[in-house]
N, C-alpha and C positions, 0 to 999 in steps of 0.2 A: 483826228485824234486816234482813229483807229487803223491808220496805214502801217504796213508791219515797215521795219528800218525806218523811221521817221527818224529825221538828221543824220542818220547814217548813210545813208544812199546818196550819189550825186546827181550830178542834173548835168544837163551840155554846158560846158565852159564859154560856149560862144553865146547860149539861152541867158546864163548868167552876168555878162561882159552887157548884153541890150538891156536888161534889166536894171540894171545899176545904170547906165547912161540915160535909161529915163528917169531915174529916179534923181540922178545927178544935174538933168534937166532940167527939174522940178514939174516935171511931165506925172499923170496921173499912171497907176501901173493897174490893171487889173488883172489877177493873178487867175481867174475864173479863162484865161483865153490860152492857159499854158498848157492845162489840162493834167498838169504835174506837182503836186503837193511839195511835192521835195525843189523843187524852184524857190518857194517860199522860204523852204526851210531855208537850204544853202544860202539866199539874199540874206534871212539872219543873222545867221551862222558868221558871213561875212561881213556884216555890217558891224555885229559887235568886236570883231576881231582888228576890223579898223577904224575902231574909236584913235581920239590921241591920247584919249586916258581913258584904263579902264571902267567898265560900269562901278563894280566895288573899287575902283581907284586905289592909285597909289598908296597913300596914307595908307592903308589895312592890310598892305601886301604882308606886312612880316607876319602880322596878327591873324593872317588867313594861315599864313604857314606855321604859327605856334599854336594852331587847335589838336594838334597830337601831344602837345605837353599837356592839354587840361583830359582829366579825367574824365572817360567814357560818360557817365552821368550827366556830367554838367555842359559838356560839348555845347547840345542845343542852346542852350542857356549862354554860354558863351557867343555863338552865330548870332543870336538874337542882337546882343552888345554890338557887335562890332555892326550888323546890318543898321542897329538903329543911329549910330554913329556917322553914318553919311551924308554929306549933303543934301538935304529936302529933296529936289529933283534926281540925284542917283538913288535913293531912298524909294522914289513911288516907280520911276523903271522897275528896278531891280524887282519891287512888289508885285509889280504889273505881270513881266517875263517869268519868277517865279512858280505865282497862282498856274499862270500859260503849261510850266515844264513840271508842274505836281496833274496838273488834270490830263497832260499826256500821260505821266506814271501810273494812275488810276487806272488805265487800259492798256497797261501792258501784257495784259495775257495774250493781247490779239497783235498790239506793233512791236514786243517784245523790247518796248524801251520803260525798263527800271527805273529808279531812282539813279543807282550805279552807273548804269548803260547811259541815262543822259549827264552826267556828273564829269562822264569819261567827257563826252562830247562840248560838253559848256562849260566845261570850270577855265579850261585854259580861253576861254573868248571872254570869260569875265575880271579873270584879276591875273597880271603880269606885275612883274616888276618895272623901275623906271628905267632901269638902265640893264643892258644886256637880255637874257631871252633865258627862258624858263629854264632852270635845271632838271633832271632828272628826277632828283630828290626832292624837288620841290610837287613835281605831280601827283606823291602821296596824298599831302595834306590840302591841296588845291582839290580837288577830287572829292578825297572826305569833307571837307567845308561843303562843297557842292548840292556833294548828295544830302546832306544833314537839312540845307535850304530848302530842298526840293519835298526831301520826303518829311520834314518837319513843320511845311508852311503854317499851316492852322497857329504852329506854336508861335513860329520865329516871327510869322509879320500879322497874328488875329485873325478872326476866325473868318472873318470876311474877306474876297477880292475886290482888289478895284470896283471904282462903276465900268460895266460896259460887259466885267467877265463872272461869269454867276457858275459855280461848280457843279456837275452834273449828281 
């Protein structure tokens, strides 16, 4: 949590390619033998980016992109709706990965990843559209959806994490 560029920084593209073949494997990966945090990250990173449907899924793509028409105020309020809108199991990911990219946020003075800075990073891995490939315009409000999740968590998904992730 407190590595500075976490998600930002790459890893060897050849480290990444065996890492996904074990996992594709169904081989166990122990990430402690890489020695490189950001291994992990980038496995994420890409892992969510080649879902066949995004984590917030299709369905909510417009609804992800119409949080700039609601009023500054109600924003989180609005994320709330459409996060709890999901199918049950995109629902407790989504919750899961959330808690994970709010308790990176909380030590950002040291990795220097914001809310903002990981919103940049993760909004486009969580919600695309079904057909064609993200507009420009659309990264505005993909982005603010994001960060709203992240730095909002307590509100949008309760005050608790999952079992497993306990907030420092």
């Amino acid at each position: 949590l407190r590595t500075e560029g976490l998600f930002r920084r790459s890893a060897r593209v050849q480290l990444i390619k065996d890492v996904q073949k074990l996992y594709n494997l169904g081989k166990p990966v122990n990430f402690d033998q890489y020695r490189d945090v950001h291994v992990a990250a980038v496995i994420l990173k890409t892992f969510l980016r080649e879902l066949s449907e995004p984590l917030l899924t299709f369905r909510v793509y417009n609804q992800v992109l119409d949080i700039l028409n609601v009023e500054s105020i109600l924003r989180v309020t609005r994320c709330k709706q459409i996060v709890e809108s999901l199918p049950e199991h995109h629902f407790i990911v989504v919750k899961y990965l959330l808690c994970f990219l709010h308790m990176v946020s909380q030590e950002s003075i040291v990795n220097k990843m914001s809310p903002s800075n990981l919103a940049c990073v993760f909004g486009v891995n969580l919600v695309w559209p079904r057909h064609g490939s993200i507009s420009l315009t659309a990264l505005t409000p993909i982005n603010i959806f994001a960060e709203l999740l992240i730095e909002h968590f307590h509100t949008v998904f309760g005050s608790r994490c999952p079992p497993g992730q306990v907030m420092p």
